[in-house]
C-alpha positions in Angstrom: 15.0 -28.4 0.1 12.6 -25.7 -0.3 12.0 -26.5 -3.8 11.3 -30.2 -3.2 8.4 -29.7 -0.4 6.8 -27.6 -3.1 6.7 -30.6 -5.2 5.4 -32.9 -2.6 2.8 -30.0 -1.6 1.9 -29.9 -5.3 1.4 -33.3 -5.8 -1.0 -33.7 -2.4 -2.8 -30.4 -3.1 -4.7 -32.5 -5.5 -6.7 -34.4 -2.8 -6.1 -32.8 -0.1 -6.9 -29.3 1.2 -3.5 -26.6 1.5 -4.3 -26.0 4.8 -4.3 -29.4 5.8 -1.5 -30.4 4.5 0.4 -26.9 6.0 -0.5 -28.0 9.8 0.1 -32.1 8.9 3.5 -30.6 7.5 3.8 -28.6 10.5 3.3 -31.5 13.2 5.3 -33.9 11.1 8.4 -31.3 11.2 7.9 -31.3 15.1 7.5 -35.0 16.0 10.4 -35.9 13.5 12.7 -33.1 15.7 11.7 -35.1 18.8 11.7 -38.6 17.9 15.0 -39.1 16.2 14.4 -43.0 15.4 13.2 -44.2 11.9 10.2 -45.8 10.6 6.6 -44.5 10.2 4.8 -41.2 11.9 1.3 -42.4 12.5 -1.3 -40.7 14.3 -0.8 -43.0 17.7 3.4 -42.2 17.0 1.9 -38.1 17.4 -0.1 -38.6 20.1 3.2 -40.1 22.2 5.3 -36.7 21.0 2.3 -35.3 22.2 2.1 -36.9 26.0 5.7 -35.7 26.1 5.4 -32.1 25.3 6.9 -30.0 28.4 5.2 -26.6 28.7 1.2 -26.1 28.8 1.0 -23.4 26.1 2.9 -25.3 23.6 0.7 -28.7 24.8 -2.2 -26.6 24.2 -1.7 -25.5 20.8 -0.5 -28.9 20.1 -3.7 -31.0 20.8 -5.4 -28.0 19.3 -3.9 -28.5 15.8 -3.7 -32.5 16.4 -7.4 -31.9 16.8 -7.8 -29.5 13.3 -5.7 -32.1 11.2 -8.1 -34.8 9.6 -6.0 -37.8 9.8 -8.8 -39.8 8.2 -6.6 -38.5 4.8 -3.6 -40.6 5.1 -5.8 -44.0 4.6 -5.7 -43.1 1.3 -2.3 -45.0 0.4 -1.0 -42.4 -2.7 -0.9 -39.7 0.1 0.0 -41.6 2.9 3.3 -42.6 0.9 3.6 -38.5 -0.5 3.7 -37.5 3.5 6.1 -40.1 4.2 8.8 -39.0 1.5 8.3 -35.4 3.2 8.6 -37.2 6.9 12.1 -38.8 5.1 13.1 -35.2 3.2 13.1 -33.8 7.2 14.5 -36.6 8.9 17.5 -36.6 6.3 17.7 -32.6 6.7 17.5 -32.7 10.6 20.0 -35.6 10.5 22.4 -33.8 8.9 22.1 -30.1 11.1 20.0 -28.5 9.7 17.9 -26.7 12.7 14.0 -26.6 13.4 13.4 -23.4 13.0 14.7 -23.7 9.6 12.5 -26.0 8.3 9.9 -24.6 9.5 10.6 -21.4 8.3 10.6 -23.7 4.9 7.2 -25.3 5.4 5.7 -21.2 6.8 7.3 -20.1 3.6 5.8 -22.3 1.2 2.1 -22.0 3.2 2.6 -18.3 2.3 3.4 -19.0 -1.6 -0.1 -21.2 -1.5 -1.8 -18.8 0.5 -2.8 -20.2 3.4 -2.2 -17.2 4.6 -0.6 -13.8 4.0 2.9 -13.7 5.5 5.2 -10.7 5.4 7.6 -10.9 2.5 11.0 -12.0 3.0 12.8 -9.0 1.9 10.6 -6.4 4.0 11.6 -9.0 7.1 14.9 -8.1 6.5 14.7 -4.7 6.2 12.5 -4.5 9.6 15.3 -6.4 11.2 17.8 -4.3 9.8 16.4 -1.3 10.7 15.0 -2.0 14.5 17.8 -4.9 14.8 20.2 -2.8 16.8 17.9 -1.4 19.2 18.4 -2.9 23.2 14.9 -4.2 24.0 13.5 -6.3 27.0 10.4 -6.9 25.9 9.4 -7.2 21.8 5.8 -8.1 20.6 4.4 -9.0 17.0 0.8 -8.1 16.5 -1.1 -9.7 13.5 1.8 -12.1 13.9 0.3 -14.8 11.0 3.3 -17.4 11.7 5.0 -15.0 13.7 8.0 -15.3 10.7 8.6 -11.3 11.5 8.8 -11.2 14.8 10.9 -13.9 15.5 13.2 -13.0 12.7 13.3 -9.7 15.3 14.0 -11.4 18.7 16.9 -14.0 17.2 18.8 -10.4 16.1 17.8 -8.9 19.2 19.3 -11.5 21.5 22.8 -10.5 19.9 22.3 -7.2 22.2 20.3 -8.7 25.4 19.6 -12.5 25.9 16.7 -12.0 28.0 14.6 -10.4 25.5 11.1 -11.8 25.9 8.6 -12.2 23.0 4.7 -11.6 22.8 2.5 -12.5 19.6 -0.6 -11.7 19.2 -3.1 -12.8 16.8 -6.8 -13.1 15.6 -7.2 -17.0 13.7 -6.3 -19.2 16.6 -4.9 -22.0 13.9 -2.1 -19.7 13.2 -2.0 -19.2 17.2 -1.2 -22.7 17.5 1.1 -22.6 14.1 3.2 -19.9 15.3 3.5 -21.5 19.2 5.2 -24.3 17.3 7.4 -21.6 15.5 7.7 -19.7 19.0 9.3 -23.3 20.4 11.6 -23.7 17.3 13.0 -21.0 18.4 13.6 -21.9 21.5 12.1 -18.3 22.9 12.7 -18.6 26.5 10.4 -16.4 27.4 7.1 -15.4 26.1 3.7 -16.0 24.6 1.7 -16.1 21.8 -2.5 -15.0 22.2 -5.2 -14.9 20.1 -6.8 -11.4 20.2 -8.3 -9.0 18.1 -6.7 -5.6 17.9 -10.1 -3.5 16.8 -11.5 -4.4 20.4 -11.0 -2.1 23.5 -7.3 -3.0 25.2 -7.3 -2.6 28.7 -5.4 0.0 30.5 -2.9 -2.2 31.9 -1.8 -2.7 28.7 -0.5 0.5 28.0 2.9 1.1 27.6 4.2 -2.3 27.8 6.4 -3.1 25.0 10.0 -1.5 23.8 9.5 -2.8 20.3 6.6 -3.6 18.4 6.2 -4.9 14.7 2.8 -5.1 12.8 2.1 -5.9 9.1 -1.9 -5.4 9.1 -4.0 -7.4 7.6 -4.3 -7.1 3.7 -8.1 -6.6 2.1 -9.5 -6.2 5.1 -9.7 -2.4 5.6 -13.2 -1.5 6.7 -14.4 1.7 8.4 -15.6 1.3 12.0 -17.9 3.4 14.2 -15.8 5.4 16.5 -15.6 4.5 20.2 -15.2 7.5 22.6 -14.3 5.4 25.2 -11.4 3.7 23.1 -8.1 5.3 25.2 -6.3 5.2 22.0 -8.4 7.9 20.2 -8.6 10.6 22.6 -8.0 13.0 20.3 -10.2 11.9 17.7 -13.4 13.7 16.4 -15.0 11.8 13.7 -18.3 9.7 13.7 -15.9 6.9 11.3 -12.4 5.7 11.3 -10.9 3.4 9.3 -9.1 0.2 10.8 -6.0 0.4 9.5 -5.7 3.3 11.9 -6.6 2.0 15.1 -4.5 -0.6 14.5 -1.8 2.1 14.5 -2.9 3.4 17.6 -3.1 0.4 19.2 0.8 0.7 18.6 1.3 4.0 20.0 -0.8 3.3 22.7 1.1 0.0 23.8 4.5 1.2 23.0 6.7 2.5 25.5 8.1 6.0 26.1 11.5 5.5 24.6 9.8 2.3 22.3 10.4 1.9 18.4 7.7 0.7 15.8 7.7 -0.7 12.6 4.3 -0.7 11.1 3.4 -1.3 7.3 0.1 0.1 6.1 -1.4 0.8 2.4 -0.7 4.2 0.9 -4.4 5.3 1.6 -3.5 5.6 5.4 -0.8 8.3 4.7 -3.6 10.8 3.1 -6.6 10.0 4.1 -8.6 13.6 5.2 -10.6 11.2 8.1 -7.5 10.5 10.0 -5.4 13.5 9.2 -5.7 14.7 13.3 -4.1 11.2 14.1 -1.4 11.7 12.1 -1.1 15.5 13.3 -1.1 14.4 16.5 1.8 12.0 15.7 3.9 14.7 13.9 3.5 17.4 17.0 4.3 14.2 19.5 7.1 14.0 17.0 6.9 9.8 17.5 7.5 9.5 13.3 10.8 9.0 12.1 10.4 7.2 8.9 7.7 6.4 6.4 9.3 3.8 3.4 7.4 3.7 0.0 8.1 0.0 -1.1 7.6 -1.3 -4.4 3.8 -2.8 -5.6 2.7 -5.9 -6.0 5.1 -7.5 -3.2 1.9 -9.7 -1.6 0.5 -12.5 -3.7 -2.9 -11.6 -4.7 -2.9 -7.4 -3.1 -1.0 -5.4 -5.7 -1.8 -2.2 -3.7 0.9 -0.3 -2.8 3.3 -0.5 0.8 4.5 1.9 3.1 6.4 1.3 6.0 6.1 3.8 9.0 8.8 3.8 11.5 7.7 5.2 15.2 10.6 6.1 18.0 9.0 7.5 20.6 12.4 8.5 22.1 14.4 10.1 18.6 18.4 10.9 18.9 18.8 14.5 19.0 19.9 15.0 15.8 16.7 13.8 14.5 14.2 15.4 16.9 11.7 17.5 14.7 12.4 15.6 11.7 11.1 13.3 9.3 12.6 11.2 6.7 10.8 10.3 3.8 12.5 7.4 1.5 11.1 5.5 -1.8 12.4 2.5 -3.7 9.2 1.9 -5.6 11.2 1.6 -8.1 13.8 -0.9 -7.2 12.6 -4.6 -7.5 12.7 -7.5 -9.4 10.3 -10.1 -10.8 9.7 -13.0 -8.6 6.9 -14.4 -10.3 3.9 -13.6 -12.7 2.3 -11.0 -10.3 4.3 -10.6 -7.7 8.5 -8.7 -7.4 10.5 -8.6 -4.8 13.1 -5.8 -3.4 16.4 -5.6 -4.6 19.5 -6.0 -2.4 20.5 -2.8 -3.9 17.6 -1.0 -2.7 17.6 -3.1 0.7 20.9 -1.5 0.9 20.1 2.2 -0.4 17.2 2.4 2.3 19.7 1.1 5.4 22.6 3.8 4.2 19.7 7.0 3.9 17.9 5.4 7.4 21.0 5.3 9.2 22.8 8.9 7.7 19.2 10.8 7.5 20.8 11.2 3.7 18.7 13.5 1.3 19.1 11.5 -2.2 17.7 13.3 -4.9 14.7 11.3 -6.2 14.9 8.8 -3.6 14.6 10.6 -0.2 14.1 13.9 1.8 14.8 15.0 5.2 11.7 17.1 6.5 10.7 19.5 9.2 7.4 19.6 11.2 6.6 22.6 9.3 7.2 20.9 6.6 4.6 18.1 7.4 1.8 20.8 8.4 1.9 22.8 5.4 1.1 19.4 3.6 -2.1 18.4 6.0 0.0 16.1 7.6 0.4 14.0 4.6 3.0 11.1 5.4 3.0 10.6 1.5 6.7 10.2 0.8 6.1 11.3 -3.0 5.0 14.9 -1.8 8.5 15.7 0.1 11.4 14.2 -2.3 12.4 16.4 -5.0 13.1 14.8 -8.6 15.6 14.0 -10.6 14.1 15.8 -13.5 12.0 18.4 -11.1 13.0 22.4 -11.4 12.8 24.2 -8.6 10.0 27.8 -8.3 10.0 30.1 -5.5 6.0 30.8 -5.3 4.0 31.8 -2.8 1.0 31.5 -5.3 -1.6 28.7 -5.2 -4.2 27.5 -7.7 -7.3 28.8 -5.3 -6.1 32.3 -5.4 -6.3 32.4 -9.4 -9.1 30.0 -10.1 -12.7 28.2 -9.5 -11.9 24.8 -9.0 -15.5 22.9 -9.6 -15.8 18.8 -8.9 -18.5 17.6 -11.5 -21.8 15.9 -10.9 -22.9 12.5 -9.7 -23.2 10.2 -12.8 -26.7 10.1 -14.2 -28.4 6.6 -13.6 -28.2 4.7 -16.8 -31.5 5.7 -18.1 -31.0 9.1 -18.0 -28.4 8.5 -21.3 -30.5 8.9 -24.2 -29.6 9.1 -28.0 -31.8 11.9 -28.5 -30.6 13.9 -25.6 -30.0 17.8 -26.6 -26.8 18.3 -24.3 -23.2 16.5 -23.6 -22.3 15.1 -20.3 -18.6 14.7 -20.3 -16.7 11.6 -18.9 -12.9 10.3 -18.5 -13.3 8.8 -21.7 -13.9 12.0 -23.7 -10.5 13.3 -22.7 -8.0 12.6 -25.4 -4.7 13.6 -26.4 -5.7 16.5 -24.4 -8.7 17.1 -26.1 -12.1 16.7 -25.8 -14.1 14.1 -27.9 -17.7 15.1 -28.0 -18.3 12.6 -30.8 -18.2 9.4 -28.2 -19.8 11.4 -25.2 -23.1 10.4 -23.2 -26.1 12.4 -24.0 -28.8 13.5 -21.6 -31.8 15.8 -21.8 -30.8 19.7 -20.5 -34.1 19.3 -18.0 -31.5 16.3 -16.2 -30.3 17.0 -12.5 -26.8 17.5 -13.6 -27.5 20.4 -15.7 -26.3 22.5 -13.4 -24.6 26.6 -14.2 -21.7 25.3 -12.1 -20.8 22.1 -14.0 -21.4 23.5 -17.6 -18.0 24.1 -19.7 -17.0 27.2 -21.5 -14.0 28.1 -23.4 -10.8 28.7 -21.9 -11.8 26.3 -19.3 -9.3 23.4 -18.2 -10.8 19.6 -17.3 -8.8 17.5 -15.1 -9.9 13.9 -14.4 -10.5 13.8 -10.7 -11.0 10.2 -10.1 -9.5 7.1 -12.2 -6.1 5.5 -13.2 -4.7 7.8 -15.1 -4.3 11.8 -15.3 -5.9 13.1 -17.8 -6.2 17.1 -19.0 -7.9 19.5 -21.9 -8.6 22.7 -22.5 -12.0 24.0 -23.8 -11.3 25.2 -27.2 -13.9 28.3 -28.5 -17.6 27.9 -29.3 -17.7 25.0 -27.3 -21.2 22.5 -27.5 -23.7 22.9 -24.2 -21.3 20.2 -22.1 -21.1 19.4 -18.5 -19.1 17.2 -16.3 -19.7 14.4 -14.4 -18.0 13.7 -10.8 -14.7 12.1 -12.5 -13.8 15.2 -13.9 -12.5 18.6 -12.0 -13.4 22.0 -13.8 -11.0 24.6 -13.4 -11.8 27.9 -14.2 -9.2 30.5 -14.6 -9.5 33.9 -13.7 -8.1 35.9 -16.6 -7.6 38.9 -14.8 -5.0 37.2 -12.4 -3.4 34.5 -14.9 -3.6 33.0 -18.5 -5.4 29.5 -18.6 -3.3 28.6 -21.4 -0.1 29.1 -19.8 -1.5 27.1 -16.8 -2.6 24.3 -18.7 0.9 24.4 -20.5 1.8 24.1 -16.4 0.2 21.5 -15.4 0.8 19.4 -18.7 4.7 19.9 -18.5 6.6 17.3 -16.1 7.1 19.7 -13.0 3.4 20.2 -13.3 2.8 16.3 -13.6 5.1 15.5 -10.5 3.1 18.3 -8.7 0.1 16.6 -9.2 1.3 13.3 -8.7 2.1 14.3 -5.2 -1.5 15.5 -4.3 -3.3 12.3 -5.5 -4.4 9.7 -2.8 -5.4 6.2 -3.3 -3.8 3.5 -4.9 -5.1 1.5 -8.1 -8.1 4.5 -8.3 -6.2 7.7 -8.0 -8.6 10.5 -6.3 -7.6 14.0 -7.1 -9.7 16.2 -4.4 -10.7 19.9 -4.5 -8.9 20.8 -0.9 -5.7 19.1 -2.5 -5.8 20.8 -5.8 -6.5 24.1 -4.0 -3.2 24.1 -2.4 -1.4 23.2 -5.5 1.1 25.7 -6.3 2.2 27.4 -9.3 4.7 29.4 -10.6 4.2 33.5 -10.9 4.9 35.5 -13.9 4.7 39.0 -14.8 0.8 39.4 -15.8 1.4 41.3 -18.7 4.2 39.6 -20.0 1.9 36.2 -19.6 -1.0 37.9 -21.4 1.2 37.9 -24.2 2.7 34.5 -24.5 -0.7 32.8 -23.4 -2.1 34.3 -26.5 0.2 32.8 -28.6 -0.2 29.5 -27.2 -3.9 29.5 -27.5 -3.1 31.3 -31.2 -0.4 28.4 -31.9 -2.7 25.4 -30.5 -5.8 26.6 -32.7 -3.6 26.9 -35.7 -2.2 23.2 -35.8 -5.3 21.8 -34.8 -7.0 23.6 -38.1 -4.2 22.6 -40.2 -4.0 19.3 -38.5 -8.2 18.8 -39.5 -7.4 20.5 -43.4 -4.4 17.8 -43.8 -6.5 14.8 -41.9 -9.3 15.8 -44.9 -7.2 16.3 -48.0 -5.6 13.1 -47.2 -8.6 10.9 -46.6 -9.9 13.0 -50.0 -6.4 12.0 -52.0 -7.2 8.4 -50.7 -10.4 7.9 -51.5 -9.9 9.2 -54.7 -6.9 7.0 -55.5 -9.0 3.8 -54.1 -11.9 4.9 -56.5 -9.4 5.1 -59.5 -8.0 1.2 -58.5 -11.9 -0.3 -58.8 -11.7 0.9 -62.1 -8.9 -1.2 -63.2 
């Protein structure tokens, strides 16, 4: 069924516009449920489904998207006939049982794959339901609601428990209002409504505590900082001139969720980290309103390959989990659906219900964590930074990388016209890290009288060069007699103090795969990975006996400097061998 409305939807997409044909397909769907006789749906045939509508907010949204359709489009005969075989392909599936609901779940689903707009993926539904499914709730709402797919997928488990629970979905585009009212009736919600609001306004105080459960997939792209409000009730506690969206559409949650209410909200990883917000999520952790934060796999939205996390809010935890956190990621566990988009595995649908419901500590997959925990990591909800690895050896340190070394950020990148060919000095990029060395043969030049010659972002030897900002981690070491070099902003300078530890055997650290996992756990952002002083600060590192490091950090620096001479003398004699050999051939 599903896979023959996509090839009527493909064959009108051609004249006529995707969203046009979602809300005909929607209406069509309705008025074949009520009329159950044969023959033609015309526009007149709609308007009589119409008269007979019971119930003023489905009537409403109704006319509204009656209105929105351009019905003009079916005097053209070749679609007139491709919307007919559809009308036929839902009387014959309606004839034979097949519920409402259903097909419209069909006819959402497909609008989804065309993007008409961004519904929540089929296998994160479940795992929402799963997860919030056996909770006993009277009153449920879905904000951001799209078609209101998630939700409603919510209240049908729900009313396993408690038949009277009522449903409220809330939304910004008042189309998908009226789409999802037509959804809300196919499901035959007794009680309920669906509004057209937008979340970043002011709620009013009435609305405050209102709701048991509450599920929100915000809006993809669309994260934007906003000028904070002081007189916005959901960010008492907040101090900063800016917050980001995404955050006070998480508040809006908290705020509206009852005392003993559950939440589901999925975010982008940049909410987890982000320094801005970092006394919101303190103030979460002390409230002790998180339970769960779920890293799922990329690239599960058409067209948004950032990553997403799913937080999970209960206000009103079981004893055994008071004080506790529990950190899960099945990143890893998906499958292709398509060129650019995967889907979750059953088998990790099924990993993250056993750990949720057990509070199970899975090496490499999860981790149970204290408060304490939590603060010692700024109140980072970054699931990465609490589950130990597979592969991932375990120090007992009380030594971090501040209390050894400088840590430097480099300067802003010169304008353009600041390169020159003749300049006298390096300025170091990403690009000139490689294989852990760097290339000064490839690197930007600029005149020594430029801004960013500054003392503090000049190299020397012994130094160690970390990329701060980009897609990959990069490191090198500054070998001796180094060139007059400095770094730009992409790059971190770390400068070792040798009186308190070798910079070899740190570099040896960091490059080795507990070091790489340690780092990985610091970095915020998603495609662009940011690597920031504060976080690199706090990174910590293992102690050795000082004089006993002295030693072997020589003879890493002694070993590195002897392969890369023998690696140059051997790179020589061969090109020397070759081009002798080649000169020998011309003479043939």
């Amino acid at each position: 069924m599903q896979q023959r409305i996509e090839e009527i939807w493909r064959e009108l997409k051609r004249k006529v516009p995707l969203e046009q044909i979602f809300y005909l397909s929607l209406v069509l769907a309705f008025c074949q449920n009520q009329r159950k006789e044969k023959g033609k749906i015309t526009q007149a045939g709609v308007k009589e489904v119409l008269e007979r509508i019971q119930g003023y907010n489905l009537r409403v949204a109704f006319t509204r998207i009656f209105q929105f359709i351009r019905w003009e489009i079916l005097d053209d005969k070749d679609i007139e006939e491709m919307f007919q075989i559809e009308v036929s392909l839902f009387r014959e599936y309606l004839e034979k049982g097949g519920k409402l609901s259903e097909l419209f779940q069909m006819i959402f689903a497909q609008a989804g794959k065309w993007d008409v707009y961004v519904p929540t993926p089929t296998e994160v539904r479940k795992l929402i339901v799963d997860i919030l499914g056996f909770h006993k709730a009277h009153r449920i709402a879905d904000f951001c609601c799209g078609g209101a797919g998630l939700g409603l997928e919510l209240w049908k488990r729900l009313t396993i428990r408690n038949k009277e629970v009522s449903f409220h979905g809330e939304e910004l585009n008042r189309n998908l209002c009226d789409a999802a009212q037509l959804y809300f009736s196919a499901y035959e919600v007794p009680d309920g409504e669906i509004e057209e609001r937008d979340i970043l306004t002011i709620p009013d105080t009435a609305e405050s505590q209102s709701y048991d459960i509450i599920v929100l997939d915000i809006p993809r792209g669309q994260n934007v900082t906003e000028v904070y409000d002081e007189k916005d009730p959901r960010l008492l506690c907040f101090n900063k001139k800016n917050i980001y969206s995404d955050w006070i559409f998480i508040q809006d949650v908290l705020y509206r969720l009852k005392k003993t209410g559950t939440a589901a909200v999925l975010v982008t990883p940049g909410a987890l980290t982000r320094v801005n917000e970092e006394i919101l999520r303190e103030q979460i952790v002390v409230n002790d309103w998180l339970e769960a934060v779920i890293t799922l796999p990329e690239n599960l939205y058409s067209k948004y390959y950032a990553g997403t996390e799913l937080l999970i809010f209960n206000k009103d935890k079981e004893s055994s989990r008071k004080g506790k956190v529990i950190f899960i990621d099945i990143s890893k566990e998906f499958k292709r659906q398509g060129r650019r988009t995967v889907e979750i595995t059953e088998a990790g649908l099924l990993q993250v219900r056993e750990i949720f419901v057990h509070s199970w500590e899975v090496k490499g997959v999860s981790a149970v964590c204290s408060r304490e925990q939590i603060q010692k990591n700024q109140y980072s909800f970054k699931p990465s930074q609490y589950i130990q690895q597979e592969d991932e050896w375990e120090f007992v340190s009380e030594l971090v990388l501040e209390d050894i070394a400088q840590i430097t950020r480099g300067a802003q990148v010169p304008k353009r016209a600041d390169v020159v060919e003749d300049g006298d000095v390096y300025f170091l990029n990403i690009k000139d890290i490689q294989e852990k060395r760097i290339q000064y043969e490839g690197a930007d030049k600029v005149r020594s009288t430029n801004s960013v010659c500054k003392g503090k972002y000049r190299i020397q030897k012994d130094d160690i060069l970390i990329t701060s900002k980009g897609t990959a981690m990069k490191l090198a070491i500054v070998e001796d007699y180094p060139p007059e070099a400095y770094i730009s902003g992409n790059l971190t300078l770390i400068r070792v103090n040798p009186e308190k530890y070798h910079p070899y055997v740190l570099f040896e650290y960091l490059n080795s795969r507990q070091g790489q996992i340690s780092l990985e756990r610091i970095q915020s952002g998603t495609t662009i990975r940011i690597l920031s002083n504060a976080s690199l600060q706090k990174l910590k590192i293992p102690e050795y006996n000082l004089e006993k490091m002295r030693e072997i950090g020589k003879g890493l620096k002694e070993n590195q400097t002897v392969f890369y001479r023998e690696k140059y003398m051997l790179e020589k004699q061969y090109e020397n061998k070759r081009k002798h050999l080649l000169k020998e051939l011309e003479v043939l």
